[in-house]
N, C-alpha and C positions, 0 to 999 in steps of 0.2 A: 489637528489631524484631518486627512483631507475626508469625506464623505465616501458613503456606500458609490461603487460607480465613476465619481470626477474622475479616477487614474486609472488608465486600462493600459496594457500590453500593448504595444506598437510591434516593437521588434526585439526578441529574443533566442537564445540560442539554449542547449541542451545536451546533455548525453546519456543512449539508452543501453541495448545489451552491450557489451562489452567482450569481447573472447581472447584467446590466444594472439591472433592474426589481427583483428579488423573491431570499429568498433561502429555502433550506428549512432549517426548524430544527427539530431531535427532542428528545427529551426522556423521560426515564424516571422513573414515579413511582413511589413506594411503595404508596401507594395510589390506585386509581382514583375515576373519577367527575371533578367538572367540576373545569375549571385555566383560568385567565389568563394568555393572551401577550400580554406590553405590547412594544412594539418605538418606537424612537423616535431620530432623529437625535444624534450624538454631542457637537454643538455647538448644539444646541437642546434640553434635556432636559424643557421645558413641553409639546412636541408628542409629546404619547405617544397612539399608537394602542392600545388596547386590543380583545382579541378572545377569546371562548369556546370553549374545545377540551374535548370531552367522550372519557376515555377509558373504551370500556365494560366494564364490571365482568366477563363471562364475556368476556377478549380471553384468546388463547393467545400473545400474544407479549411475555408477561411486563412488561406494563404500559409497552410504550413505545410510541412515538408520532409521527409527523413529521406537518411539515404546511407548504407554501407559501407564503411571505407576502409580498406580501398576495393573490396569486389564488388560493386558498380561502377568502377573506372577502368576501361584496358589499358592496361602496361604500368600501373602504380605497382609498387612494391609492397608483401605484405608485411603489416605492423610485429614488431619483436615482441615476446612475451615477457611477461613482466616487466614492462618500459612505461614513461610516463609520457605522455603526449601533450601537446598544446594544439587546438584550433581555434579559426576565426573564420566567423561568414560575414562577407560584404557583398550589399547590392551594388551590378556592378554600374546600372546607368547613373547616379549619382554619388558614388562611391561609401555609402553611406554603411558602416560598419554596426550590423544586427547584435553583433555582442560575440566574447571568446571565450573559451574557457581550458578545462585538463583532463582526461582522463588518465587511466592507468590499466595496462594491458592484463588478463588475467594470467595463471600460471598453464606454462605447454601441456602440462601432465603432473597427474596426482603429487609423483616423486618430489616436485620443485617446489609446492607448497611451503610456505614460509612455514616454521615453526610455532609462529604465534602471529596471529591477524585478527581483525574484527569488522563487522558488520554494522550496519545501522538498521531499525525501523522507525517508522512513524506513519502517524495517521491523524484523521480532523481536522483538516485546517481550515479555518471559518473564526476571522478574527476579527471581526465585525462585532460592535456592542448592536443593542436592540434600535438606536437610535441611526443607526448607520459609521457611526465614527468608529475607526479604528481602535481597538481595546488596546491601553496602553499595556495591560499585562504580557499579551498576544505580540506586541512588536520588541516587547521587550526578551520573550522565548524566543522570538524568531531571530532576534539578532544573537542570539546565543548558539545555533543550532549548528553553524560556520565553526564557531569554534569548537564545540565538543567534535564532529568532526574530524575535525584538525587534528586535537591534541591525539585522541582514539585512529587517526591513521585508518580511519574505516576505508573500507575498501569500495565499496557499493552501499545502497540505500535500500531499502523493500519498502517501497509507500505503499502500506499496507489498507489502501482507499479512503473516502470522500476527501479528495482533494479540493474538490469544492463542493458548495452544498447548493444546491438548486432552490431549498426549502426556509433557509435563514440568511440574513436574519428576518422575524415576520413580516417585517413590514413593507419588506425589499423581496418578498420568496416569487419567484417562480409562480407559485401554485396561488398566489395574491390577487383577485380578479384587477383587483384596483390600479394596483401597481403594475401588474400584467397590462392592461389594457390602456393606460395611459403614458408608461413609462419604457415598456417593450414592443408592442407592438399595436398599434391603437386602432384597426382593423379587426381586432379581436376580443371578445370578449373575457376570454381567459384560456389558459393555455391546454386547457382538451377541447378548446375548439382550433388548436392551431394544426395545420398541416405538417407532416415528417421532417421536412423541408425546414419550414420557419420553427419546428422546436431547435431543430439541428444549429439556425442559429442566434438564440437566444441561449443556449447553451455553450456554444464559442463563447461571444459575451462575456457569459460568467467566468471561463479561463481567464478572460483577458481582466476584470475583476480584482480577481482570487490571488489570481498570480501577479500583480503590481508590484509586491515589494521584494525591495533590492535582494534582501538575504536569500526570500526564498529561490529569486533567479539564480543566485549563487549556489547554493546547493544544485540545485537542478544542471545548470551548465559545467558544475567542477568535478560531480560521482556520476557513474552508471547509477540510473535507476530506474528499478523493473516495479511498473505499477500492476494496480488491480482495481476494477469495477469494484463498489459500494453501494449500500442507498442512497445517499443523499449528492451522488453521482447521477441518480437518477429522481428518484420520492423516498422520502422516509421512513423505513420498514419494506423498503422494496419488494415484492411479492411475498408479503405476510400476509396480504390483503387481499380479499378474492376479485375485489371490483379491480384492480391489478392486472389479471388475467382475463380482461373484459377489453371490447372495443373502446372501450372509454380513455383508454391509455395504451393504445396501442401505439397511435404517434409519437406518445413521449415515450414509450419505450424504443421507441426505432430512432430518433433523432436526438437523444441521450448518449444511448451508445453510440452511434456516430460520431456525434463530439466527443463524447470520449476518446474512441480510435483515433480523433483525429490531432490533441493536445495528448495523449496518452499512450495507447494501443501500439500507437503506430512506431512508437522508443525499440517495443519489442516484435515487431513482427510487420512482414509488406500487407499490403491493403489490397483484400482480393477485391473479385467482382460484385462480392456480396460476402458482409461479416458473419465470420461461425456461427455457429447456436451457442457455441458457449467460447470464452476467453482465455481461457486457462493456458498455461504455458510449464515450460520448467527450460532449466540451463543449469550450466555447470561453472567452479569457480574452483581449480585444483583440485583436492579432495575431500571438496565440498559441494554437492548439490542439493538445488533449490526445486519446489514442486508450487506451482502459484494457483493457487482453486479460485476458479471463477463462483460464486455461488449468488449471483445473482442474476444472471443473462436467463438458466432455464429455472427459477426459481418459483414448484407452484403450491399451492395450498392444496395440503392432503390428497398432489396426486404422486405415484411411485414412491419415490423416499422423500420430494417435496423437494432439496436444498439444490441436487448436481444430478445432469444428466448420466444415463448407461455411459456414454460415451468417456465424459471426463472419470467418470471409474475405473474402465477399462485403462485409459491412459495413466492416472494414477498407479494402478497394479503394475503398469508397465517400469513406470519409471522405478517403481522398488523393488523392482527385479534386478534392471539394467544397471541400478546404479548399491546393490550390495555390498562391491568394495569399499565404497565412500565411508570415510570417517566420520562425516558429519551429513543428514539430511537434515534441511528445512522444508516442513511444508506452511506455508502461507494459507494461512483461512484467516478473512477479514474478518469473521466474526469470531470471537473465541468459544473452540468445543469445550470448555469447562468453563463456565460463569455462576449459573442459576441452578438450584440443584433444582429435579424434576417437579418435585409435590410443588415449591415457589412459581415455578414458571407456569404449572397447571392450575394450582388456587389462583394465583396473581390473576390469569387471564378470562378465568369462570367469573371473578369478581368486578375485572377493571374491563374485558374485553379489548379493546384495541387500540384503549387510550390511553396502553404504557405499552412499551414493547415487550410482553414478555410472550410472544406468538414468535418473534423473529431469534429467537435464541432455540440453540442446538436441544438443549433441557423440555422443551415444550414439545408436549402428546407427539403434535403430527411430526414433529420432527427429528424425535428419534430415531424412527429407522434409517434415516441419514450417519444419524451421530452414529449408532451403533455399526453400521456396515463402514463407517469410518477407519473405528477403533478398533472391530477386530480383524481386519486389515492389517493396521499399524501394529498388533498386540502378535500376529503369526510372523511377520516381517520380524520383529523383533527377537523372539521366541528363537527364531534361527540365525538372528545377527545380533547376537546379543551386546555385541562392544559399541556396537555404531551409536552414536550420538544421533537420537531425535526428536527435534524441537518442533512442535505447532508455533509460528509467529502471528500473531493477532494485533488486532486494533478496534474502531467502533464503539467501544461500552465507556470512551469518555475516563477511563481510570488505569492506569499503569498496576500491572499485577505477574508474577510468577507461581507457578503451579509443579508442583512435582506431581504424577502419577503412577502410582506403585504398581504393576499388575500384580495379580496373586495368584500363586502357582504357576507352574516351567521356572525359567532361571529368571522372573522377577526383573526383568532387566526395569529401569524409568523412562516413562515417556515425560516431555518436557515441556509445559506451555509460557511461550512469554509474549503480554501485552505492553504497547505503548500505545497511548493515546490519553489525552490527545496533544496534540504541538501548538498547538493554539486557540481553540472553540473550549473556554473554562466553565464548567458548570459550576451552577451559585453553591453555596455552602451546604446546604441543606439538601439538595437533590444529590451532588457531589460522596455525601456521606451513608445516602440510603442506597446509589450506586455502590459501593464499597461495602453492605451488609451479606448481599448474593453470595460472592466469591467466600466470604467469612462462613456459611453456612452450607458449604459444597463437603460433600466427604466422603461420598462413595459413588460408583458408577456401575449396573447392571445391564450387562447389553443383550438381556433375554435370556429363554433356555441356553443350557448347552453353552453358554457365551462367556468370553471372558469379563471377570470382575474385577474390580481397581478401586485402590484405596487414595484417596488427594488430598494434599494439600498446599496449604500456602509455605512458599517457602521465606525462611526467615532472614532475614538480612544479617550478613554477616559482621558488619562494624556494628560494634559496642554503644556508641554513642547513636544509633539511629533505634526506635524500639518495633514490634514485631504490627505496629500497625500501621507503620507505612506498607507495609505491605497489603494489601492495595492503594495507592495512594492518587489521590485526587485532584493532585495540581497538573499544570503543564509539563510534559515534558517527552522526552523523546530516549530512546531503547537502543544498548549498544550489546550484541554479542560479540563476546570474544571467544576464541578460539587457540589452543594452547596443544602442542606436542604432545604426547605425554609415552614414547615407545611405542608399544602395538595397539595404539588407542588415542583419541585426542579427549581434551577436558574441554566445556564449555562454560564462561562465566558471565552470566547475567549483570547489566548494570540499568539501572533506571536515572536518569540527569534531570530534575526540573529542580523547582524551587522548592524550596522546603516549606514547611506549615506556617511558619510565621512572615511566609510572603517576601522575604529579604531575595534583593535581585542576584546576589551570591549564586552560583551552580553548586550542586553539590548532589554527589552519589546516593539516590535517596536508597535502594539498599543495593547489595551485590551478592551471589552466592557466591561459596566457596566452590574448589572445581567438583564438578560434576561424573 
């Protein structure tokens, strides 16, 4: 197995939002100057659109690149919906071919929605042992993750954050003066003494890293996938921490995100003059849309609700107005609102303080007013859209888990939470299973006076032969929704894919609900 570092990213290719018409495709070269995007129908490979992408030589974002196709090109025709696409980028001075891949157009309008489709998520990817070598477990999920995939006909991906980790493995982190200073940048003592600039890229870097192997390029260049900011995208517990909110890390907060937007952000949105306050996004996919919370860009300790800015509220409220007809919403929150139940996350952190995460979880003191203006949000939305199907998609707590939530009193409708994580960073046994007591011991949710109350639980897996404590389960693996007709209403069914307890490299459905 090669070492932490020997293999990095040269040149790679990718595909990010995806729509009706046109999709955005990036791209990372080794070297700049002018490249060819051919793009062309999957079952006509004569009709290739060819077009000119110059990337410029003094760019600061480590030679990579997106771009909208076809409207950033005059006179290309627009993409068909629901079509499948092929592209290829080549450099054009030595012809040298960055890598191809596929995407597939989404539906014109609600109506055309397939009958039955599914989605993917996942999150964690840090497949590094402590020693730096490749975790065999880790390359063994990842060459699996092509194929579930495949067989599931996912439509898109939700990389539900730390696609890479800045902090692991120890001895190789970022935050390592040693390692920092002799191995990243030796001008510097460690990396809060680095400039905006030089976090910016040692952070590239770690994409190029992270992202080495073959599978995961493959996923990455063959689905739309719509990312999200994490901690370990930036530090670990990312502004859980008040020295966080301090000059101390203000460079690595700016030169994190940067790199981020710049292997990331950039899939779903152009790159202004200066990146938002916060990341957050949403899109639509027939009738089905997506709402993606940034919750870590304005993320602060015990000020206003602590987790999202007014702004990303406001814009939340919008989108569950805008999009009420929808069959199904997904909102994306990296971290999951239902883990820890309150009293856990508040003893845990009077006792351990800040040398467990339980500060960064929705459940703890300062951070409910977040969760709460969350849920009764979702809880009045639902109260008047009672059919629509809505799922929270999570990632971050290291363990694959589904959540029913009951609300109590109006028409009761369920709110829906499902975790994947993680796809490759496997915790050892024993932290693994104390991870998994949280979830086990969650069961009711008060979100103040006057507020709506809710009842949770774990949902049970449906096959026989699997029993009700995989649910949470602690191995590798990765999170398919499906999505099913069902007349004036669609069903949604949960599946979790990694390996089973006794480690056999076999896939298998660690549970599924029935529809919803």
């Amino acid at each position: 197995m090669p070492k932490f570092g020997s293999i990095q990213v040269k040149n790679m290719v990718a595909v990010g939002a995806a729509t009706a018409r046109s999709a955005r495709l990036w791209f990372r070269t080794e070297v700049a100057g002018r490249h060819e995007l051919a793009v062309w129908p999957r079952d006509r490979p004569n009709r290739v659109a060819r077009v000119g992408v110059d990337v410029p030589a003094d760019n600061d974002c480590d030679n990579t690149y997106s771009v909208t196709f076809p409207d950033d090109f005059a006179g290309q025709a627009a993409l068909l919906p629901q079509n499948n696409y092929r592209f290829k980028v080549t450099r054009v001075a030595d012809e040298t071919p960055l890598g191809e891949g596929s995407f597939t157009t989404s539906p014109a309008n609600p109506a055309d929605t397939p009958a039955k489709y599914s989605i993917a998520l996942m999150s964690c990817h840090q497949p590094f042992n402590s020693d730096g070598d490749m975790s065999e477990r880790a390359v063994r999920m990842l060459r699996l993750v092509p194929r579930v995939l495949s067989d599931h006909q996912a439509k898109y991906v939700l990389m539900c954050g730390d696609q890479i980790y800045a902090d692991a493995p120890g001895d190789f982190s970022l935050l390592n003066p040693h390692y920092f200073s002799t191995k990243v940048l030796p001008s510097r003592k460690s990396l809060l003494e680095a400039t905006a600039a030089e976090v910016r890229r040692a952070y590239q870097e770690r994409y190029r890293t992270f992202w080495s192997m073959n599978e995961l390029r493959h996923v990455y260049a063959n689905y739309p996938c719509y990312p999200i900011l994490d901690d370990h995208e930036i530090v670990d517990d990312w502004g859980s921490l008040p020295v966080h909110n301090s000059k101390t890390y203000a460079n690595v907060f700016r030169g994190a995100r940067e790199a981020y937007f710049d292997y990331q952000g950039s899939r779903v949105a152009n790159r202004q003059a200066r990146l938002p306050r916060s990341l957050h996004y949403s899109f639509e996919w027939g009738s089905l849309a997506t709402f993606v919370m940034d919750l870590r860009s304005e993320r602060r300790v015990g000020v206003g609700n602590g987790l999202y800015g007014k702004g990303q509220e406001n814009a939340l409220r919008r989108f569950l107005l805008q999009h009420a007809d929808k069959r199904v919403l997904v909102i994306v929150a990296s971290v999951p609102v239902i883990h820890l139940p309150s009293w856990l996350a508040d003893i845990g952190h009077s006792i351990v303080g800040n040398h467990v995460d339980f500060a960064d979880h929705w459940s703890y003191a300062k951070n409910r007013p977040a969760r709460d203006t969350l849920l009764r949000m979702l809880h009045d939305h639902q109260q008047q859209h009672p059919k629509q199907r809505v799922v929270l998609a999570s990632g971050d707590v290291h363990i694959g888990c589904a959540f029913a939530i009951h609300w109590k009193g109006g028409t009761k409708p369920i709110l829906y939470q499902f975790t994947s994580s993680a796809v490759s960073n496997r915790l050892k046994q024993t932290t693994a299973y104390f991870s998994g007591l949280g979830p086990k011991l969650a069961s009711n949710i008060d979100c103040g006076d006057d507020s709506p109350e809710a009842r949770v639980n774990l949902i049970k897996p449906r096959k026989a032969e699997y029993h009700a404590e995989n649910n949470p389960f602690g191995g590798l693996n990765i999170g398919i929704i499906e999505v099913s007709d069902n007349g004036d209403h669609s069903n949604v069914n949960f599946k979790l894919i990694g390996y089973p307890p006794d480690e056999q490299w076999d896939h298998r459905e660690m549970f599924q609900t029935g529809p919803l």
